[in-house]
Kinemage of the C-alpha trace (Angstrom):
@kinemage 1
@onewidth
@group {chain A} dominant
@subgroup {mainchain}
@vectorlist {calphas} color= white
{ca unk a 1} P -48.782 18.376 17.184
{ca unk a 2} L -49.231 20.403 20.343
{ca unk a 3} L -47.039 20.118 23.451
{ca unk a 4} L -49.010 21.167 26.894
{ca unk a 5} L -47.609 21.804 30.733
{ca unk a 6} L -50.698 20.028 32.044
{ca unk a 7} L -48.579 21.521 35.414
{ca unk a 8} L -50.981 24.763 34.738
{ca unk a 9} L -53.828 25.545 34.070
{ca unk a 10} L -54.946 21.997 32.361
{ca unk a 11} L -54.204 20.578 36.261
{ca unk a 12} L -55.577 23.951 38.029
{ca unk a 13} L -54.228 23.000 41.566
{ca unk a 14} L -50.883 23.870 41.847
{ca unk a 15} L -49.945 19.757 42.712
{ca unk a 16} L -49.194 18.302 39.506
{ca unk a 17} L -45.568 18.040 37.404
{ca unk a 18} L -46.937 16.976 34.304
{ca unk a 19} L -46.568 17.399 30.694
{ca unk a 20} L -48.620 15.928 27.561
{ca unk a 21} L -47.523 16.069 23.984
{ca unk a 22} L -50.687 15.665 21.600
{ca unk a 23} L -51.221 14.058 17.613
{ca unk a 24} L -53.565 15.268 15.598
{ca unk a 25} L -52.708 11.878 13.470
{ca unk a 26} L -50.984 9.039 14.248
{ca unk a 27} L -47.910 9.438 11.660
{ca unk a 28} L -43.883 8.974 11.392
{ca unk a 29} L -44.033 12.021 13.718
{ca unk a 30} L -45.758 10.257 16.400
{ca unk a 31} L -43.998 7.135 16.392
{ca unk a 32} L -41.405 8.865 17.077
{ca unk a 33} L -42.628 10.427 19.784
{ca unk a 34} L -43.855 7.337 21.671
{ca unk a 35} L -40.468 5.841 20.876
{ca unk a 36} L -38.885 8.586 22.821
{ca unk a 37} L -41.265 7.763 25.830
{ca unk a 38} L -40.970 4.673 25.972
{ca unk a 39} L -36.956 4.208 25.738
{ca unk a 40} L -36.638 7.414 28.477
{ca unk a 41} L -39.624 6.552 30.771
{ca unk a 42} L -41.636 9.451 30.711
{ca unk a 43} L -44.983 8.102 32.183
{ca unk a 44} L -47.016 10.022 34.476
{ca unk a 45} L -47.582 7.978 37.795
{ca unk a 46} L -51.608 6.567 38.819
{ca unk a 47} L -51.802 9.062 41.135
{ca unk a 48} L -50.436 12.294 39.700
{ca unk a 49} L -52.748 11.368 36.460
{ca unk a 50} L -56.160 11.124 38.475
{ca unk a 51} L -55.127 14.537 40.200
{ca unk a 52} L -54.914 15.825 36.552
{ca unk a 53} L -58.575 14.246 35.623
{ca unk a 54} L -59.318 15.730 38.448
{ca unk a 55} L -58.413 19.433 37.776
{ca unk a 56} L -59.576 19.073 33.995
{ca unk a 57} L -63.102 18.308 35.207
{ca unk a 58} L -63.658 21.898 36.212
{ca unk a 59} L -61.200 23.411 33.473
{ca unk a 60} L -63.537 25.197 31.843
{ca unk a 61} L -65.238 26.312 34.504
{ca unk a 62} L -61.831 27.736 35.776
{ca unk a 63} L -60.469 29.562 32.734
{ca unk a 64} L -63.712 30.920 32.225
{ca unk a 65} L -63.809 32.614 35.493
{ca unk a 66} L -60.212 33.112 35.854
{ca unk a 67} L -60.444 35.511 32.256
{ca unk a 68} L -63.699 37.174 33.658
{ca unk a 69} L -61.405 38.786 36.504
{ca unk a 70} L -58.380 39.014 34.078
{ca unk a 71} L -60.078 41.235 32.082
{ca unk a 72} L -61.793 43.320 35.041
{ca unk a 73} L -58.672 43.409 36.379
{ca unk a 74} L -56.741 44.981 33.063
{ca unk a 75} L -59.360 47.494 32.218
{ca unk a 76} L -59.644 48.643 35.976
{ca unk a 77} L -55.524 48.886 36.608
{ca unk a 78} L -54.647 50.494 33.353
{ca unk a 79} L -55.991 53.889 34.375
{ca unk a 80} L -53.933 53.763 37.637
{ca unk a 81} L -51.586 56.823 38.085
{ca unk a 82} L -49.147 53.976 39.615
{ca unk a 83} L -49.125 51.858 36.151
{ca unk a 84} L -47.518 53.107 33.008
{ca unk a 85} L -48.821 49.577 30.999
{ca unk a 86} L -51.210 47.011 31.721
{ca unk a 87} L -49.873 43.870 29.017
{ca unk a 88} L -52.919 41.745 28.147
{ca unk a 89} L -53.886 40.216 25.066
{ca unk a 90} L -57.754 41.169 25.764
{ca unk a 91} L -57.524 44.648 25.703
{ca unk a 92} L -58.539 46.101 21.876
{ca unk a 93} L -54.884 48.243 22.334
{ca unk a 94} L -52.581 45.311 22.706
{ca unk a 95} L -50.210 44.667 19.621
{ca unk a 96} L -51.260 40.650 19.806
{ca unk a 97} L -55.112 41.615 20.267
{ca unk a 98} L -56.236 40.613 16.484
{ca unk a 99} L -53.740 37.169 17.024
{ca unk a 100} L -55.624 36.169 20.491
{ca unk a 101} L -58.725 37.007 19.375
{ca unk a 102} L -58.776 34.393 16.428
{ca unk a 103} L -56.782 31.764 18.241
{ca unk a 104} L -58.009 31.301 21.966
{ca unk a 105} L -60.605 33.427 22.520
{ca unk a 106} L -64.186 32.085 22.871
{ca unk a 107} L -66.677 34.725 21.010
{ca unk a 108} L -64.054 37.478 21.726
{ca unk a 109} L -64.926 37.039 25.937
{ca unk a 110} L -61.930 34.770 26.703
{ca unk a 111} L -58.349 35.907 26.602
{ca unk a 112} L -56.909 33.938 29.733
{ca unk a 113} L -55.890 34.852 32.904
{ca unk a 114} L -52.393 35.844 32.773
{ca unk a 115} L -51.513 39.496 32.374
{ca unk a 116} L -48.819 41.963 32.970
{ca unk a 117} L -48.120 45.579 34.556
{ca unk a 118} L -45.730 47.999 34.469
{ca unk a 119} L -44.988 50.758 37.833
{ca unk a 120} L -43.727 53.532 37.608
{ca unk a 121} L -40.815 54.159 39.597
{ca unk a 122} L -39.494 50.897 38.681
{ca unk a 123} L -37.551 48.075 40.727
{ca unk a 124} L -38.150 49.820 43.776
{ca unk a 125} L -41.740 50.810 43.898
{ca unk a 126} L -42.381 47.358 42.008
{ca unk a 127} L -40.914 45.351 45.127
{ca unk a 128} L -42.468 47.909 47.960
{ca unk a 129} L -45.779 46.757 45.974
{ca unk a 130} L -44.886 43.034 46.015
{ca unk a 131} L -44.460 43.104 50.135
{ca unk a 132} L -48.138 44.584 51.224
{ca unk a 133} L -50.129 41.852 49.222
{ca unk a 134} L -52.293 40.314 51.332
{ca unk a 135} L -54.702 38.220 48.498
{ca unk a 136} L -52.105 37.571 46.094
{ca unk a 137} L -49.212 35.394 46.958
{ca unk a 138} L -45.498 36.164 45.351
{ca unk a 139} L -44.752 33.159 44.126
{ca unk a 140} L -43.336 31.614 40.684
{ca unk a 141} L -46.058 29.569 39.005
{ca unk a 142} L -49.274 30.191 37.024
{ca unk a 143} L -52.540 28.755 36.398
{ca unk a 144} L -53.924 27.808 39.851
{ca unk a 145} L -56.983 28.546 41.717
{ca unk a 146} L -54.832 30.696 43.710
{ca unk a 147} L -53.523 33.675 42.438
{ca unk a 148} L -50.043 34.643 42.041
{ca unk a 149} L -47.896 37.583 41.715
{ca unk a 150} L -44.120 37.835 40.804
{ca unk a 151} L -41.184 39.924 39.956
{ca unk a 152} L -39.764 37.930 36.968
{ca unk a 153} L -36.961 40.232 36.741
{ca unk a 154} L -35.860 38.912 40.565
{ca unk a 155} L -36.385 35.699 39.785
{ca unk a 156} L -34.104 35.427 36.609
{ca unk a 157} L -31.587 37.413 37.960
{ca unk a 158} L -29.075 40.087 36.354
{ca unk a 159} L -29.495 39.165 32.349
{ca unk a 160} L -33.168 38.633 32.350
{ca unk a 161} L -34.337 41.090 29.783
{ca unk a 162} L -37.356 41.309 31.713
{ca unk a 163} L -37.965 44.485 32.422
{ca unk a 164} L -37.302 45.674 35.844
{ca unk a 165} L -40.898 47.830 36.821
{ca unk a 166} L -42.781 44.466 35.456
{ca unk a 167} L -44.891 42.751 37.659
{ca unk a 168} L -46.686 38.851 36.406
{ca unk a 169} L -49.991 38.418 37.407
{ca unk a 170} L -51.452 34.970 37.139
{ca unk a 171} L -55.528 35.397 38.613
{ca unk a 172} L -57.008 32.518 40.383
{ca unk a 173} L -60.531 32.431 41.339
{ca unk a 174} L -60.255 34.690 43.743
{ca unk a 175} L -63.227 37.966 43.909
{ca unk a 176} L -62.420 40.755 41.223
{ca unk a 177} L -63.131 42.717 43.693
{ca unk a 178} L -60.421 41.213 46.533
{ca unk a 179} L -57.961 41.108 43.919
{ca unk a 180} L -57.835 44.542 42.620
{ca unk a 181} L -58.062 46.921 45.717
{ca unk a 182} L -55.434 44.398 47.223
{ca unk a 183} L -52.928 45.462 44.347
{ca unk a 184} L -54.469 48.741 44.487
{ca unk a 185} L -53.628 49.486 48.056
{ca unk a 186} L -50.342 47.841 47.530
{ca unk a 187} L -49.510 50.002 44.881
{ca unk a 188} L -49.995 53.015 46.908
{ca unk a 189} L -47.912 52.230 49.616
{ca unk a 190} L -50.948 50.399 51.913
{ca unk a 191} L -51.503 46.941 53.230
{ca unk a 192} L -55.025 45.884 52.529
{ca unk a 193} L -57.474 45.121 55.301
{ca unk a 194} L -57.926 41.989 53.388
{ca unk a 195} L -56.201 39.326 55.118
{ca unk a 196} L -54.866 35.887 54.122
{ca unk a 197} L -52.379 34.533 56.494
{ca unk a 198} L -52.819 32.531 60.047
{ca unk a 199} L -54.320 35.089 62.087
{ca unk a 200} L -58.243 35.050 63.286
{ca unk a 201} L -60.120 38.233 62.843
{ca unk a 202} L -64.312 38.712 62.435
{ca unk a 203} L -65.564 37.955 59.258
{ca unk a 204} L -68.303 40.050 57.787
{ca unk a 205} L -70.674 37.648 58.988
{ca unk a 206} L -69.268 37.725 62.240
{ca unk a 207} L -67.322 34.403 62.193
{ca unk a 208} L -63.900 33.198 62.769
{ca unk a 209} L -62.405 31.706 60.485
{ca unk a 210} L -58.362 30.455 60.749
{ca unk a 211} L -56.170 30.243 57.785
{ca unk a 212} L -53.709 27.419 57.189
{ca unk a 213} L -50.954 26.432 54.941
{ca unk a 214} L -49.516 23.666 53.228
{ca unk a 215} L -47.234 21.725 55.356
{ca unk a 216} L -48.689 24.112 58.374
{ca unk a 217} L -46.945 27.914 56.305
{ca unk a 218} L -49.097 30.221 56.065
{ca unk a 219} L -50.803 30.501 52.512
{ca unk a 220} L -53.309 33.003 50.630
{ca unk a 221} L -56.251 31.282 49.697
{ca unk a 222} L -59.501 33.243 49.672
{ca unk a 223} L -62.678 33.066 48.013
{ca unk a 224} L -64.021 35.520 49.748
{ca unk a 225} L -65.792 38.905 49.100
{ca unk a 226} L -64.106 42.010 50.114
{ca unk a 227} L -63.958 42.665 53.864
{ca unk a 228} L -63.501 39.245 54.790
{ca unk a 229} L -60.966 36.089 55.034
{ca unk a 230} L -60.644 32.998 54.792
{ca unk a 231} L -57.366 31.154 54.947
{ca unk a 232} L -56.453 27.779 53.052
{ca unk a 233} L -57.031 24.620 54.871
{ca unk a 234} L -55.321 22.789 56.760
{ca unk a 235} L -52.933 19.947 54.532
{ca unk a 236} L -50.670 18.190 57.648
{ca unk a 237} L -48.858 16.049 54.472
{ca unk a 238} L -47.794 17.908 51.870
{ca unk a 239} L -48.272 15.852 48.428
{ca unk a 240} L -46.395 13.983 46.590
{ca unk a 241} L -44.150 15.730 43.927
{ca unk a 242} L -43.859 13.496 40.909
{ca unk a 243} L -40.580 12.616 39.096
{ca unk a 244} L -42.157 11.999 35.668
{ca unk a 245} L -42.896 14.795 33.700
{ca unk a 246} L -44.443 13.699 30.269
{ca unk a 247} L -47.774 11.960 29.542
């Protein structure tokens, strides 16, 4: 039996509150289970279930990518004189290496997109970092297109036993190449000439282009190559947030 967030990266879109528990065999077990549903309502509305079918259409095609600049990302950060660890389970060094390897990567290539890195000079140069992103977005989620970057340590407040010089990455789809000289320049005390907010500028191609946000906030959502941006569109209505939470 295997319980998902199909909120992440099963969804992929950052609009979904959903959940799925899933039987190998229909036993005791799962009787249960669908007892438990039933009695407390937990039934994923029409809508929020076709966004899900939806997002799982291209989930493959996602994670597959999303590991791809993962792994670029881990191998190209860890020799940074700003990071004292990069924390991800595709790199041959990593205490869980042997563990991924066997249970989620794909002929040793796929090791997911989420990885972690520590800074040296802790809270402080960890949150001067966190304010000159321009691709990635601080914010507290994981498995989207869009790639996100937080301070759990902030987030859970005074008796997290996260680590205070820890940053989360979670890569979208974003270029490699976007991604890491954004953190790079961040991490050496420079805002990026990669842009992602509401201002026009010149692309490399010599167009404007605007970018948007949900609910008309600014937003960082580029698939762009380096040297150029291109803002999220324009969503007038944010969506609906579902109540239900299970499958």
């Amino acid at each position: 039996m295997v319980m998902h967030s199909a909120t992440k990266y099963l969804n992929g879109h950052s609009d979904v509150v959903a959940g799925a528990v899933v039987a190998a065999v229909a036993d005791a077990r799962w009787d249960k289970v669908k007892r438990a549903r039933a009695a407390g309502g937990a039934v994923l509305g029409a809508f929020e279930a076709w966004l899900l079918m939806r997002g799982m259409r291209t989930l493959h095609l996602r994670v597959k990518r999303q590991s791809e600049s993962a792994m670029s990302l881990a191998l190209r950060l860890r020799s940074h004189p700003a990071i004292s660890h990069v924390l991800y389970p595709g790199l041959p060094d990593h205490p869980a290496h042997h563990v991924s390897a066997h249970q989620q990567s794909a002929n040793g290539t796929m090791f997911g997109g989420m990885l972690s890195i520590r800074v040296h000079g802790g809270a402080a140069a960890v949150l001067a970092a966190l304010a000159l992103v321009r691709v990635w977005t601080p914010a507290t989620s994981l498995g989207g297109v869009e790639s996100l970057i937080e301070h759990r340590a902030t987030v859970e407040g005074p008796t997290s036993g996260i680590p205070e010089d820890l940053l989360r990455l979670s890569v979208g789809l974003e270029d490699a190449d976007d991604l890491f000289f954004d953190l790079k320049s961040a991490l050496e005390g420079k805002r990026s000439k990669l842009e992602g907010g509401g201002k026009k500028r010149k692309s490399g191609g010599g167009m404007d282009v605007t970018g948007y946000g949900l609910g008309g906030t600014e937003q960082k959502r580029k698939f762009c190559k380096r040297g150029c941006k291109v803002g999220a569109r324009r969503i007038d209505s944010p969506g609906h947030v579902p109540s239900s939470t299970a499958l």
